[in-house]
C-alpha positions as CSV (number, residue, x, y, z in Angstrom):
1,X,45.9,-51.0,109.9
2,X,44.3,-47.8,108.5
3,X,46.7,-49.0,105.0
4,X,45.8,-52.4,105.2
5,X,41.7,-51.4,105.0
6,X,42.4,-49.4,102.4
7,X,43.9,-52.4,100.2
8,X,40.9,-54.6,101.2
9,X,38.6,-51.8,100.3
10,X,39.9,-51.2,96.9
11,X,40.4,-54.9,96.1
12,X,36.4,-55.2,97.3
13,X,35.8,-52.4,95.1
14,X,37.7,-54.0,92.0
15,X,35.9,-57.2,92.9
16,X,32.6,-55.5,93.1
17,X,33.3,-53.5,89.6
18,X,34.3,-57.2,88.1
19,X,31.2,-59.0,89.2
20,X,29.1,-56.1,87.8
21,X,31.1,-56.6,84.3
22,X,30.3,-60.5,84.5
23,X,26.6,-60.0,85.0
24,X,25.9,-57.4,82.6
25,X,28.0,-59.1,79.6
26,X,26.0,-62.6,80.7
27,X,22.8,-60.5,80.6
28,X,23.4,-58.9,77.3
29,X,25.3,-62.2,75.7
30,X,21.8,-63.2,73.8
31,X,21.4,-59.9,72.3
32,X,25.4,-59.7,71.5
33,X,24.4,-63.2,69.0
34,X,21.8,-61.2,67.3
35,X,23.8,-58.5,66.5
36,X,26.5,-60.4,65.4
37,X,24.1,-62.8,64.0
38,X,22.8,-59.9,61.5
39,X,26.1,-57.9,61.1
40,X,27.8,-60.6,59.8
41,X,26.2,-63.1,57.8
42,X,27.9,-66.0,55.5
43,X,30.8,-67.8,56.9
44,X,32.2,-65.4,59.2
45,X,29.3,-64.6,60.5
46,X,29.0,-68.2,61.4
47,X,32.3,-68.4,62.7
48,X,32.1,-65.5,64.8
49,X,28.7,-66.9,66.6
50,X,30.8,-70.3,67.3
51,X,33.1,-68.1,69.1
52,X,30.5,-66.1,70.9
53,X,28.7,-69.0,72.0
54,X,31.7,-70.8,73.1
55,X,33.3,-67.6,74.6
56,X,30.2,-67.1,76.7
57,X,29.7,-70.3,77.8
58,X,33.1,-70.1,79.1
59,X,32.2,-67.1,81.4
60,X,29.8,-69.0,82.8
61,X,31.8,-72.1,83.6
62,X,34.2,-69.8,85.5
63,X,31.5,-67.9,87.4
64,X,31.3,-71.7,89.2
65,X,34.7,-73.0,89.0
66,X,35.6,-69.7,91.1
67,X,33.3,-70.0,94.0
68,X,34.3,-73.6,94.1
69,X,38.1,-72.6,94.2
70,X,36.8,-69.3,96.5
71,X,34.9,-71.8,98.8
72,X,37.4,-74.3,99.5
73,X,40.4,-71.4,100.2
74,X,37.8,-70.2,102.7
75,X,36.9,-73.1,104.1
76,X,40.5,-73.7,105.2
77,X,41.1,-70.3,106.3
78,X,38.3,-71.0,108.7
79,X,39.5,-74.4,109.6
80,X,43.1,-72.8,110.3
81,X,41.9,-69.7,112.2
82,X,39.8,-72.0,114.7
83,X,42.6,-74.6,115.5
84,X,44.5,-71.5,115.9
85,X,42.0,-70.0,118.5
86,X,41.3,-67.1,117.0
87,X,38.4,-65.0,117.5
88,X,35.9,-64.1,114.5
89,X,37.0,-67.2,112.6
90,X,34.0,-67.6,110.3
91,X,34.8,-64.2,109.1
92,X,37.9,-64.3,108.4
93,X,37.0,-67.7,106.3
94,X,34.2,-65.6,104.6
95,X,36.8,-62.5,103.9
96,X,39.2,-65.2,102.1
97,X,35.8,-66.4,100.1
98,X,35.1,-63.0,99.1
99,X,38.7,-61.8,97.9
100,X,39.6,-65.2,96.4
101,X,37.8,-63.2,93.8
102,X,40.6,-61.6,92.7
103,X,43.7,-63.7,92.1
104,X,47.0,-63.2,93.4
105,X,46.3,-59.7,95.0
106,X,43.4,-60.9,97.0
107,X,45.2,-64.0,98.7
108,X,48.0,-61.6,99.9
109,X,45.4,-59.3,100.7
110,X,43.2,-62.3,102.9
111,X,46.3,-63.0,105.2
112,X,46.5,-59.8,106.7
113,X,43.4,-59.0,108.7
114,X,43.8,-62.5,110.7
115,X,46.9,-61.3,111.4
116,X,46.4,-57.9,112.9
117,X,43.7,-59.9,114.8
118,X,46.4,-62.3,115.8
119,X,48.9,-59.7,117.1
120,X,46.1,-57.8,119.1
121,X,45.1,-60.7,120.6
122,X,48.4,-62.6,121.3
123,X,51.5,-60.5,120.2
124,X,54.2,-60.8,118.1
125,X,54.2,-64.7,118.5
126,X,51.2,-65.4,118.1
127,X,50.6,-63.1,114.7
128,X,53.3,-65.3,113.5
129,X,51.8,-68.5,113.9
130,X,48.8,-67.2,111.9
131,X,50.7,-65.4,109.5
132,X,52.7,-68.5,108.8
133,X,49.9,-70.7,109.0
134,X,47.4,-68.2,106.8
135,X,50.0,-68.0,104.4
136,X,50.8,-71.1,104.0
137,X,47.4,-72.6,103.0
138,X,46.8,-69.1,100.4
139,X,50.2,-70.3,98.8
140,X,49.5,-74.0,98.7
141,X,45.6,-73.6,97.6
142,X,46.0,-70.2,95.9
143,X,48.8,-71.0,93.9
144,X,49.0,-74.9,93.4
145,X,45.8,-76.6,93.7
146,X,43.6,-73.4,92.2
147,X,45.4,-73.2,88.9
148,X,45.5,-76.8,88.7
149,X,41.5,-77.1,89.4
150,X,41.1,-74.2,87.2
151,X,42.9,-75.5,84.5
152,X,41.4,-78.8,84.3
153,X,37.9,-77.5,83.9
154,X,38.7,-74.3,82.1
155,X,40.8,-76.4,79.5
156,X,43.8,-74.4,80.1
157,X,47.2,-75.8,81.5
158,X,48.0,-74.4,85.2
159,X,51.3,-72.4,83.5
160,X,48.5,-70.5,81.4
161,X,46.2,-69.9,84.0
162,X,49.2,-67.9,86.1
163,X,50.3,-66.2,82.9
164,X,47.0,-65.8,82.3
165,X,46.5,-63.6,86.1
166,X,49.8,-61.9,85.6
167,X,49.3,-60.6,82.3
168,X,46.1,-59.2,82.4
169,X,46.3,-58.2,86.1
170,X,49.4,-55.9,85.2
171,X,46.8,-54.8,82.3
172,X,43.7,-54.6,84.4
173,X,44.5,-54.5,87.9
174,X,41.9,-56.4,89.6
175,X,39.3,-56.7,87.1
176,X,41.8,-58.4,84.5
177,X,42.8,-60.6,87.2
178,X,39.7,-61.8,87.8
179,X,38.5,-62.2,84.2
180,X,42.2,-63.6,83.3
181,X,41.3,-67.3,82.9
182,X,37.7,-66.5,81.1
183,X,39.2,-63.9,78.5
184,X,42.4,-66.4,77.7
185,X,39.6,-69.1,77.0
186,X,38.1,-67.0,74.4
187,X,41.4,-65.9,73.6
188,X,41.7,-70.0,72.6
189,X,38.5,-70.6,71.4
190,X,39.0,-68.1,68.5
191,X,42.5,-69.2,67.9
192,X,41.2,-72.1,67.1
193,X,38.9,-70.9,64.6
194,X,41.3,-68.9,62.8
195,X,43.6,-70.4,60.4
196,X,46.8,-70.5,61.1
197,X,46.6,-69.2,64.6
198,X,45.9,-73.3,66.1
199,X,49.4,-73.6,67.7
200,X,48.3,-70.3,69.7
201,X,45.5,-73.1,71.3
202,X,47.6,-75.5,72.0
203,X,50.5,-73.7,73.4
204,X,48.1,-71.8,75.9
205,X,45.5,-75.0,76.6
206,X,47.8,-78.6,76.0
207,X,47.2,-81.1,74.3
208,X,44.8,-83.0,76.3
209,X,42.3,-79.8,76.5
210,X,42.2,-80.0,72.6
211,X,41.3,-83.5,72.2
212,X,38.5,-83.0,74.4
């Protein structure tokens, strides 16, 4: 137990340090322009700002396509834990909301508090059902439908998106894995904007999040 709150204590802490990354690049993003608005003038300069402005608007289209994908994993949690009977449902549906955050770590993360509630409340058998249960909908949601939602609107196909998490997550830790999808999205935006660097895009976004 004592373990286990320390893993959802850091991953909070990585989530926390993540979010305050998010807000304070969103804040600054219109200042970021002007800089790079008066830095660089010309072409480049022009290029660049396309970048920026697509870049940030990226963030930002993440920021909601997360708590959607966030809400609906905890939603179900919720949904599972009361069929299942077990106490404190609502927050074990809010926990999952909260560390659905933070990809990958955080789903393995959100099945073990219910868990530890299950086996103090019913024993072995019963912590099974809800670790079975718990884990089933985190793999389902957390590594089927998310990427797939997050793909679609993030123009990125679901293989990228998990590359995405894995790559910068083993970079990062937390906060990569969290800003994974937005950072490969820029990653693609400017790849497109640089010569010779297009089949970088299309590789990492298909063909269908081009043509749009």
């Amino acid at each position: 137990a004592p373990r286990v709150a320390a893993g959802t204590a850091e991953a909070l802490g990585g989530l926390l340090l993540a979010l305050a990354f998010c807000a304070l690049g969103l804040a600054e993003a219109d200042a970021v322009r002007a800089r790079l608005a008066g830095a660089a003038p010309g072409a480049g300069g022009r290029r660049a700002l396309e970048v920026a402005d697509a870049s940030a608007r990226a963030f930002r289209r993440y920021a909601w396509v997360k708590t959607l994908t966030s809400a609906i994993t905890g939603g179900a949690t919720w949904l599972a834990a009361l069929a299942l009977g077990l106490p404190l449902a609502w927050v074990w549906g809010f926990l999952t909301f909260l560390l659905e955050y933070v990809p990958s770590v955080g789903s393995v993360l959100a099945v073990a508090p219910p868990t530890l509630m299950g086996l103090a409340e019913g024993g072995p058998g019963r912590a099974l059902a809800v670790l079975l249960t718990v884990g089933v909908v985190q793999v389902l949601l957390g590594n089927v439908v998310d990427p797939r939602i997050e793909g679609r609107l993030m123009t990125l196909s679901p293989f990228a998106v998990l590359l995405a998490i894995a790559v910068w997550g083993w970079l990062w830790g937390a906060v990569g894995a969290l800003l994974a999808v937005p950072l490969t999205v820029a990653l693609v935006i400017a790849c497109r904007r640089v010569p010779g660097m297009g089949g970088v895009a299309t590789v990492l976004a298909g063909e269908e999040a081009e043509d749009a």
